[in-house]
Biopython code that builds the backbone (N, CA, C, O; Angstrom):
import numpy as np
from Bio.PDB.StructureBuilder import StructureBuilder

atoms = [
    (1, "UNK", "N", (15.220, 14.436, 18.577)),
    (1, "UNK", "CA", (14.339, 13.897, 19.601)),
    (1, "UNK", "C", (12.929, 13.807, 19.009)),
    (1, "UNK", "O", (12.165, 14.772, 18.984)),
    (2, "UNK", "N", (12.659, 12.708, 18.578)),
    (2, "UNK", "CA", (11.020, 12.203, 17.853)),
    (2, "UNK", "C", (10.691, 12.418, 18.734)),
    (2, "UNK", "O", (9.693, 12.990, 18.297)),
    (3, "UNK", "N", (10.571, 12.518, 19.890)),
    (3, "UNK", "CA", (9.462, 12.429, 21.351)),
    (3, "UNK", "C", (8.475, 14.132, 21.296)),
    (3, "UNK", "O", (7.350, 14.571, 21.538)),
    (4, "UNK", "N", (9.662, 14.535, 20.866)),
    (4, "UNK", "CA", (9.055, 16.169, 21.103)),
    (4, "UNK", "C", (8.110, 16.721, 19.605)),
    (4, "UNK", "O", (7.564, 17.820, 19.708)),
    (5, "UNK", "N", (8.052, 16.449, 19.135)),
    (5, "UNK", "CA", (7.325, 16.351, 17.369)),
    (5, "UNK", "C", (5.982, 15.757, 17.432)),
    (5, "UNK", "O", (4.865, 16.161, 17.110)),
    (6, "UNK", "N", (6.624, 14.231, 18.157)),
    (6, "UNK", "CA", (5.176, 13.466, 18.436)),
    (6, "UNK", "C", (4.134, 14.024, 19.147)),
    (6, "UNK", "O", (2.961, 14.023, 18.774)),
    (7, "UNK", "N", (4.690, 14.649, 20.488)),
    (7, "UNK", "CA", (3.834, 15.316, 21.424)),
    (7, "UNK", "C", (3.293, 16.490, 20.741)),
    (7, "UNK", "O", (2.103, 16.772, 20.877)),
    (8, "UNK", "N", (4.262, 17.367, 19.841)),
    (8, "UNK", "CA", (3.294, 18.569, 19.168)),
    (8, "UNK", "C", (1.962, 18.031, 18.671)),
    (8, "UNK", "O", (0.823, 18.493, 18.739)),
    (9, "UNK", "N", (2.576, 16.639, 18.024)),
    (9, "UNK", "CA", (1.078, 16.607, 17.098)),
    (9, "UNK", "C", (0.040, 15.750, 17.842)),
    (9, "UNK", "O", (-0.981, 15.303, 17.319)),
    (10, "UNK", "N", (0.443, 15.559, 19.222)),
    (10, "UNK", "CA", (-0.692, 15.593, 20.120)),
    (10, "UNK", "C", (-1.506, 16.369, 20.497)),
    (10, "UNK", "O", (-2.726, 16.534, 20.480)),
    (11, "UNK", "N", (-0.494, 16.893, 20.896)),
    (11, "UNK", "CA", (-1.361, 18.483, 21.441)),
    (11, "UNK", "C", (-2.131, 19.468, 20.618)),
    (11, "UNK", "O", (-3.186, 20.053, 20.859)),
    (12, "UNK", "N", (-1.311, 19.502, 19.558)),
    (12, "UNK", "CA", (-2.929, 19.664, 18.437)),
    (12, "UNK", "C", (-4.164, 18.891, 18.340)),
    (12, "UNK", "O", (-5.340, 19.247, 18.416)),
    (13, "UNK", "N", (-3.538, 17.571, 18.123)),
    (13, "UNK", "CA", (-4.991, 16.636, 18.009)),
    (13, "UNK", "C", (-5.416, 16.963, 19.093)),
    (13, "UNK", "O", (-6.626, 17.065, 18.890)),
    (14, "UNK", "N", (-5.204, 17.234, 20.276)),
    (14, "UNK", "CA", (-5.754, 17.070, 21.557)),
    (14, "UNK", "C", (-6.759, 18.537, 21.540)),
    (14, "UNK", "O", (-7.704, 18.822, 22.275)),
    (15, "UNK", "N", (-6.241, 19.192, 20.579)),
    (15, "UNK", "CA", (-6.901, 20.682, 20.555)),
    (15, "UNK", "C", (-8.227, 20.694, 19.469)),
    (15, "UNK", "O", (-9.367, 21.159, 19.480)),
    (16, "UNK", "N", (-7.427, 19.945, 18.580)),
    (16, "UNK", "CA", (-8.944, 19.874, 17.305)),
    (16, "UNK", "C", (-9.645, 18.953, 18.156)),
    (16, "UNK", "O", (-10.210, 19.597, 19.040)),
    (17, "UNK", "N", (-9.805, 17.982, 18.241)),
    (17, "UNK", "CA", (-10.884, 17.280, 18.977)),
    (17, "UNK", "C", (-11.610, 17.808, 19.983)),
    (17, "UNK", "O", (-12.807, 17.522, 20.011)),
    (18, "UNK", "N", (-10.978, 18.803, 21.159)),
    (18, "UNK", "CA", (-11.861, 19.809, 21.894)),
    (18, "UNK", "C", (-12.755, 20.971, 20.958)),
    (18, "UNK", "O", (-13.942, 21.284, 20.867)),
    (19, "UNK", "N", (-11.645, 21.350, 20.414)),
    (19, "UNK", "CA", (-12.590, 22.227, 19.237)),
    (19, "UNK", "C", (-14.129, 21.607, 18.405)),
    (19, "UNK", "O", (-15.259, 22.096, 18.402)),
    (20, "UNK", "N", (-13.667, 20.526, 17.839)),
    (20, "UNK", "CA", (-14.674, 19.365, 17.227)),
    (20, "UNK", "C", (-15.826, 19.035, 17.939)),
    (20, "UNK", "O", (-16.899, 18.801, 17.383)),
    (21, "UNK", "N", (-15.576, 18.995, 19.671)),
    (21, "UNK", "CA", (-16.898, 18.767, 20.538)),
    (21, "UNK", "C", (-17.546, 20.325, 21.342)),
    (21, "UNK", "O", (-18.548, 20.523, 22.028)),
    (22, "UNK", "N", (-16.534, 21.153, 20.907)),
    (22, "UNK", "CA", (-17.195, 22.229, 21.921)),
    (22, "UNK", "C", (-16.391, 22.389, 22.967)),
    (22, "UNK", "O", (-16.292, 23.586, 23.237)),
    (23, "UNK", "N", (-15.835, 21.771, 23.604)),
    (23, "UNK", "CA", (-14.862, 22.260, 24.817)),
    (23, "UNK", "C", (-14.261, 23.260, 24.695)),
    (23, "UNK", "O", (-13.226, 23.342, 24.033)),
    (24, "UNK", "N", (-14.798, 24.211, 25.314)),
    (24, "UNK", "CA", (-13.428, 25.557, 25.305)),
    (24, "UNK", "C", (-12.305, 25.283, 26.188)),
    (24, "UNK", "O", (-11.142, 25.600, 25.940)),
    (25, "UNK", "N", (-12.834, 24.490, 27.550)),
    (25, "UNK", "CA", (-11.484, 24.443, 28.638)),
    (25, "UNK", "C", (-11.125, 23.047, 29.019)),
    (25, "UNK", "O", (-12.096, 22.445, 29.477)),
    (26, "UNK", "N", (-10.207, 22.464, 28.978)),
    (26, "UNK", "CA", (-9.290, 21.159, 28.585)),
    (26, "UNK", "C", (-9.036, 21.114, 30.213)),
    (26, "UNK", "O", (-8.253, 21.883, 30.772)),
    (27, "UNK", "N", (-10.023, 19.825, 31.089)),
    (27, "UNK", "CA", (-9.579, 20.025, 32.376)),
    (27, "UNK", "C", (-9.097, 18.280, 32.315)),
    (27, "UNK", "O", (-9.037, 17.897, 33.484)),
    (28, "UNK", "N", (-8.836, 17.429, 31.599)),
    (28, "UNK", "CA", (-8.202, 16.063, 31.576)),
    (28, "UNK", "C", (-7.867, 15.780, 30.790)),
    (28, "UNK", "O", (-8.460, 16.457, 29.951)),
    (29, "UNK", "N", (-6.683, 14.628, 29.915)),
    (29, "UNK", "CA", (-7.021, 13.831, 29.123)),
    (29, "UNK", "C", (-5.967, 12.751, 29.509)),
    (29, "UNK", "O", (-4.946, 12.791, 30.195)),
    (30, "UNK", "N", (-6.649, 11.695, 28.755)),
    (30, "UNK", "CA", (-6.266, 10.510, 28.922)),
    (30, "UNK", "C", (-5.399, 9.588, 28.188)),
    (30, "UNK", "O", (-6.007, 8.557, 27.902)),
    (31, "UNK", "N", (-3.849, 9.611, 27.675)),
    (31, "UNK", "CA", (-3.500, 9.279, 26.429)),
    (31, "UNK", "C", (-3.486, 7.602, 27.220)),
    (31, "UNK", "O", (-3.913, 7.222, 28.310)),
    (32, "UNK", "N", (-2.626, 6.716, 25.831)),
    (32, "UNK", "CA", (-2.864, 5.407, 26.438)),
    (32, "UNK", "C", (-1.650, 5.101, 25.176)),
    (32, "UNK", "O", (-1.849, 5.597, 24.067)),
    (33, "UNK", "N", (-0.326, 4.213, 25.440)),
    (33, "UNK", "CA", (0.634, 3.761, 24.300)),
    (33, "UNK", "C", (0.619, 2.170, 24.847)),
    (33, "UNK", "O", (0.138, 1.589, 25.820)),
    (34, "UNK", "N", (1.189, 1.902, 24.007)),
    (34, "UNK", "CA", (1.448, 0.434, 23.426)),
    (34, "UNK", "C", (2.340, 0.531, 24.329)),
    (34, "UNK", "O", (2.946, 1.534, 24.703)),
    (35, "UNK", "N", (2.490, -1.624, 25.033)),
    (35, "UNK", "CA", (3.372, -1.395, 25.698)),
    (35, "UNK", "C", (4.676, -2.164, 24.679)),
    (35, "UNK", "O", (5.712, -2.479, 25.263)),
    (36, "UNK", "N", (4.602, -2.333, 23.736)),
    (36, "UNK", "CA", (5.819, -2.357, 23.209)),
    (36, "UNK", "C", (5.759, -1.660, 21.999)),
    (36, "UNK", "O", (5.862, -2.126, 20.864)),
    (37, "UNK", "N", (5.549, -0.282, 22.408)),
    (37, "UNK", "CA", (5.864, 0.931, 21.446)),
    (37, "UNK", "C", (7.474, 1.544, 22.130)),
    (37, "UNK", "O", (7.786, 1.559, 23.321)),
    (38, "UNK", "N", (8.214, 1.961, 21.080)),
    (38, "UNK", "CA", (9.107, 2.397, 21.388)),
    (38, "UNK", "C", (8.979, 4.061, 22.409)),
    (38, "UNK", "O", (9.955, 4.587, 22.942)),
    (39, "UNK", "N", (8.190, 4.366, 22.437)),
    (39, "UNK", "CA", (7.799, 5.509, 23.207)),
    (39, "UNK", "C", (7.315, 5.119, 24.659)),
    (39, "UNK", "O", (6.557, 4.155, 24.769)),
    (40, "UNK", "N", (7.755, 5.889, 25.888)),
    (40, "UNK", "CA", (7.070, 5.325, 27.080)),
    (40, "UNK", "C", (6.507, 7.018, 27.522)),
    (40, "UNK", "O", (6.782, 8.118, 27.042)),
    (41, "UNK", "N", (5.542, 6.555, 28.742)),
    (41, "UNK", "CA", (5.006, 7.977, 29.199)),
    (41, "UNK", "C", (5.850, 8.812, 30.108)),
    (41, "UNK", "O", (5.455, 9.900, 30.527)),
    (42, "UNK", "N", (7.100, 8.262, 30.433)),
    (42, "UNK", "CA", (7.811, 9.871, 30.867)),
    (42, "UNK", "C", (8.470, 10.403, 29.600)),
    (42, "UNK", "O", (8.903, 11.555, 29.618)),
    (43, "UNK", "N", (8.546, 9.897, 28.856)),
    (43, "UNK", "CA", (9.182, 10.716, 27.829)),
    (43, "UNK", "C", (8.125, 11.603, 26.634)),
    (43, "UNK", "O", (8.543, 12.274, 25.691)),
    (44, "UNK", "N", (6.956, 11.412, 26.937)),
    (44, "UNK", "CA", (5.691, 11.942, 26.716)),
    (44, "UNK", "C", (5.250, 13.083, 27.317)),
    (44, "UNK", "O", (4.945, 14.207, 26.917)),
    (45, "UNK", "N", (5.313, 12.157, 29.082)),
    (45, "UNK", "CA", (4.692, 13.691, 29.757)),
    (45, "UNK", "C", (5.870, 14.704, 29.871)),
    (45, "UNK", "O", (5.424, 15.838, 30.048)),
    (46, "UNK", "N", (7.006, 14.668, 29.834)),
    (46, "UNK", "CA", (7.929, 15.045, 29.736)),
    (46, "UNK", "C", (7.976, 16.389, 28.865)),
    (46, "UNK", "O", (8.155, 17.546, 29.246)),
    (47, "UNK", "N", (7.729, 15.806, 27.391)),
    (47, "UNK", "CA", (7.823, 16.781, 26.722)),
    (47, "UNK", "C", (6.321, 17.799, 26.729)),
    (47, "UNK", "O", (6.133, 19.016, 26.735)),
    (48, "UNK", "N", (5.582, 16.809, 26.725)),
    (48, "UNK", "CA", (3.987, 17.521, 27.113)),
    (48, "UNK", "C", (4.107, 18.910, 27.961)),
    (48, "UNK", "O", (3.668, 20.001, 27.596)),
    (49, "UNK", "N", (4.786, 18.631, 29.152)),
    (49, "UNK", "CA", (4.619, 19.770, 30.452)),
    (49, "UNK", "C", (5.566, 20.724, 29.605)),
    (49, "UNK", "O", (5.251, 21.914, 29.578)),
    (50, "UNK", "N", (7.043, 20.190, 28.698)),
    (50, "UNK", "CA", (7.426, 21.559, 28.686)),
    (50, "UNK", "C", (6.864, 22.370, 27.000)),
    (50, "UNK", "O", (7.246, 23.455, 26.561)),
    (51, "UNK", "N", (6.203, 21.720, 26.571)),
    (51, "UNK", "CA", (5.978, 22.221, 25.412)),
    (51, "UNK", "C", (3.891, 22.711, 26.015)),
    (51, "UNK", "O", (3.162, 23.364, 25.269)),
    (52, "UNK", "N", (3.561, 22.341, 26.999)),
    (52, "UNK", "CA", (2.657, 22.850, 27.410)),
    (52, "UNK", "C", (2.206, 24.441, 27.443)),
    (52, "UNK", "O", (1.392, 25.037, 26.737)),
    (53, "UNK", "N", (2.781, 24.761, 28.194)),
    (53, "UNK", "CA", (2.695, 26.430, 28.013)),
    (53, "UNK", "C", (2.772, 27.430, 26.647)),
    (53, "UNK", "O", (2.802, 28.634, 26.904)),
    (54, "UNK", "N", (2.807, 27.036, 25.195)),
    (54, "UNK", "CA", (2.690, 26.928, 24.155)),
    (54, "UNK", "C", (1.694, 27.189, 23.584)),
    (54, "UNK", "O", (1.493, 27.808, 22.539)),
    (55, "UNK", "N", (0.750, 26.487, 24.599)),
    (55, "UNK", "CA", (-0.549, 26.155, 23.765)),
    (55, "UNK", "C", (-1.237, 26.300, 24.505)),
    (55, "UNK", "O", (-0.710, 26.293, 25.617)),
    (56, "UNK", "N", (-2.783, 26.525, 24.513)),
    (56, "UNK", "CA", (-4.076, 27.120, 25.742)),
    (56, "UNK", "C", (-4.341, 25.940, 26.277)),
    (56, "UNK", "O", (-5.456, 25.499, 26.000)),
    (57, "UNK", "N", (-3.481, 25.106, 27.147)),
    (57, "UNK", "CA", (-3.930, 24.114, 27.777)),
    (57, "UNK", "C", (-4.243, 24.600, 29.144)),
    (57, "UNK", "O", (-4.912, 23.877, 29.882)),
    (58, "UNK", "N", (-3.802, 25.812, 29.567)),
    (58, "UNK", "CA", (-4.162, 25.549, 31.161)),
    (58, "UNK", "C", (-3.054, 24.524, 31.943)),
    (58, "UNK", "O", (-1.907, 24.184, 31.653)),
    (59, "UNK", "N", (-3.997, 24.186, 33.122)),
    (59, "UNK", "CA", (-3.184, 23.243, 33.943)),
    (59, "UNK", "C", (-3.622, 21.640, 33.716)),
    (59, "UNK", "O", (-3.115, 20.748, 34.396)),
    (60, "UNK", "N", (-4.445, 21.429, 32.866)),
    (60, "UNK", "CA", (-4.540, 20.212, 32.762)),
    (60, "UNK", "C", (-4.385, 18.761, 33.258)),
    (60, "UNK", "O", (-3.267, 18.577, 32.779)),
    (61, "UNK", "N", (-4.561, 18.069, 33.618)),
    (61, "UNK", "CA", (-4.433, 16.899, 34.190)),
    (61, "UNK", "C", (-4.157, 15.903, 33.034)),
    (61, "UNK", "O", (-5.037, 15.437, 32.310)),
    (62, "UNK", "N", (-3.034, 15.674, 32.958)),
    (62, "UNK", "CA", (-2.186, 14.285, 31.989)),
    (62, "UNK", "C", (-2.765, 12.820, 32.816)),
    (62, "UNK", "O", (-2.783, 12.472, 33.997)),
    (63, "UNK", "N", (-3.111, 12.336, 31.821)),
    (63, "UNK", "CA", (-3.247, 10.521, 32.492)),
    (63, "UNK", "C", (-2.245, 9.432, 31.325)),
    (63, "UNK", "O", (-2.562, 9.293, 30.144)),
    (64, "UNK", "N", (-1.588, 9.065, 31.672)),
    (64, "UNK", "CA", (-1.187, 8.162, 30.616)),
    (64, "UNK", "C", (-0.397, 6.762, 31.137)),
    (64, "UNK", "O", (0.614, 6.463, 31.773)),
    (65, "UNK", "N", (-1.565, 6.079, 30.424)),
    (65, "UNK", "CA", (-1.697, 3.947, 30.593)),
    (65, "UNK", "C", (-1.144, 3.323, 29.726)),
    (65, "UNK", "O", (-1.069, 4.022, 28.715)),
    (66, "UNK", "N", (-0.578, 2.059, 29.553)),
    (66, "UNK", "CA", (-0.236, 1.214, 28.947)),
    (66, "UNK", "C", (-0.979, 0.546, 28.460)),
    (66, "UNK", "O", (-1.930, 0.228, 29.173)),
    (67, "UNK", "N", (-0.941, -0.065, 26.883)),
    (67, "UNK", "CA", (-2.006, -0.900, 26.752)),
    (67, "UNK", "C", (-1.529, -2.087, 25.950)),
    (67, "UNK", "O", (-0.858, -1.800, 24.959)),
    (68, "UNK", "N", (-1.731, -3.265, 26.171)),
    (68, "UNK", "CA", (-0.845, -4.502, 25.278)),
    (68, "UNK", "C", (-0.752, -3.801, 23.597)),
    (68, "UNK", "O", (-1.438, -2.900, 23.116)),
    (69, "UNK", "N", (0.164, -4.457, 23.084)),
    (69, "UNK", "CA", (0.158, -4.235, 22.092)),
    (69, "UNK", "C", (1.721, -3.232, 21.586)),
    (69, "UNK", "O", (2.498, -2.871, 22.471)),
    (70, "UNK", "N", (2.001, -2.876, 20.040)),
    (70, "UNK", "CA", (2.638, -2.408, 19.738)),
    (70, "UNK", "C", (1.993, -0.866, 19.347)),
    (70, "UNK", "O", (2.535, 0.237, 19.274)),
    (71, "UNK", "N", (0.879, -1.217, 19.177)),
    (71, "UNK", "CA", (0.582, 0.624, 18.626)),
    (71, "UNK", "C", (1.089, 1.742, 19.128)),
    (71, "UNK", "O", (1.967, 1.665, 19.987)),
    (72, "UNK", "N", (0.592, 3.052, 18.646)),
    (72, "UNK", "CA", (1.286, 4.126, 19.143)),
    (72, "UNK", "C", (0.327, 4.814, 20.177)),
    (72, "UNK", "O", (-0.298, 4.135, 20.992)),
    (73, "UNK", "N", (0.233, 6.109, 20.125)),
    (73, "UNK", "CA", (-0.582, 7.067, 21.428)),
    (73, "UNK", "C", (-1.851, 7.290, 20.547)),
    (73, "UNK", "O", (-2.017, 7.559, 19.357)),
    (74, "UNK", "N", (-3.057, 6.970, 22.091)),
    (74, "UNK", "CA", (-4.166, 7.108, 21.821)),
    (74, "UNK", "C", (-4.484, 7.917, 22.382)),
    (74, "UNK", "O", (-4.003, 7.972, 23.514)),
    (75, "UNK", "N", (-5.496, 9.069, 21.960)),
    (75, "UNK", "CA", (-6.210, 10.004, 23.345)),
    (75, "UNK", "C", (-7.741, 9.170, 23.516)),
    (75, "UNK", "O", (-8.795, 9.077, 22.887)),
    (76, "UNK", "N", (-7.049, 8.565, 24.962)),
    (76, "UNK", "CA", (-8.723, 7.897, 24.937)),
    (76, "UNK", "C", (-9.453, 8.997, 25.811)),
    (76, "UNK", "O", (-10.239, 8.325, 26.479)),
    (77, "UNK", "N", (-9.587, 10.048, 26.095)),
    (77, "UNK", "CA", (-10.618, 11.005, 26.219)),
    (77, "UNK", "C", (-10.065, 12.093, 26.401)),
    (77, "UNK", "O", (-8.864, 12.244, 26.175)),
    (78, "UNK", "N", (-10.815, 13.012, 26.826)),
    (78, "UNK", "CA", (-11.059, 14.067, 26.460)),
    (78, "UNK", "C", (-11.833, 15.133, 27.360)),
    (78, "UNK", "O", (-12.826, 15.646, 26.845)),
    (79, "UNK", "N", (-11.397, 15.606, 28.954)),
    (79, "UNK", "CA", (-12.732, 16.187, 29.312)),
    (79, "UNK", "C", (-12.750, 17.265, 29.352)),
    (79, "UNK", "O", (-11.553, 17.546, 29.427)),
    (80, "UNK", "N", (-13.420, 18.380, 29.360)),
    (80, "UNK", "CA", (-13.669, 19.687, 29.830)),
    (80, "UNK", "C", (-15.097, 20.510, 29.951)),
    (80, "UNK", "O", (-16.199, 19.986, 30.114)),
    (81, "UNK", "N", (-14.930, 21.359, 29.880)),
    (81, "UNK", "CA", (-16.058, 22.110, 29.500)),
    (81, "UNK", "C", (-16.460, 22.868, 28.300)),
    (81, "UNK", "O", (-15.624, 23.087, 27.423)),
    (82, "UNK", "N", (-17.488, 23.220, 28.209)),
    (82, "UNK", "CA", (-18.280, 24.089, 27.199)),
    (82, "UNK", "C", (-18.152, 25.654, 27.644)),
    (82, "UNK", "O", (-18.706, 26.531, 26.982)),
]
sb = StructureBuilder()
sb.init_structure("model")
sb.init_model(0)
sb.init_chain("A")
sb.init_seg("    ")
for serial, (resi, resn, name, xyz) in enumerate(atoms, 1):
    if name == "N":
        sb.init_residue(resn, " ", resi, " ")
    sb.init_atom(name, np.array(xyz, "f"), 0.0, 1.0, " ", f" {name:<3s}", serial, name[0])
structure = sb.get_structure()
């Protein structure tokens, strides 16, 4: 299952990039896939929620959009606090 691998190395990126700005606490983010990427967002948030508890995410708020195109997952933001 590529779905679950991919999401790890989200959720890292999703962690260095809070780290990178200062956020200690991860209260959104926003991913965004291609809509003709072979990946769709339940099979994303899917693995996200259960590989969540893993990692210091908290309860977080998942957003995830479609965007033309073939590319893969973007984190288009990022919010929390300091």
């Amino acid at each position: 299952m590529h779905e679950w691998k991919i999401t790890e190395a989200i959720i890292e990126e999703i962690l260095k990039q809070a780290e990178a700005n200062g956020v200690k606490k991860i209260n959104k983010v926003i991913l965004s896939i291609g809509k003709e990427s072979d990946l769709t967002g339940d099979e994303i948030r899917f693995c996200f929620d259960a590989l969540k508890s893993n990692y210091p995410l908290g309860d977080l708020e998942l957003q995830i959009k479609q965007r033309d195109g073939m590319g893969g997952i973007i984190i288009e933001e990022i919010e929390g606090e300091d």
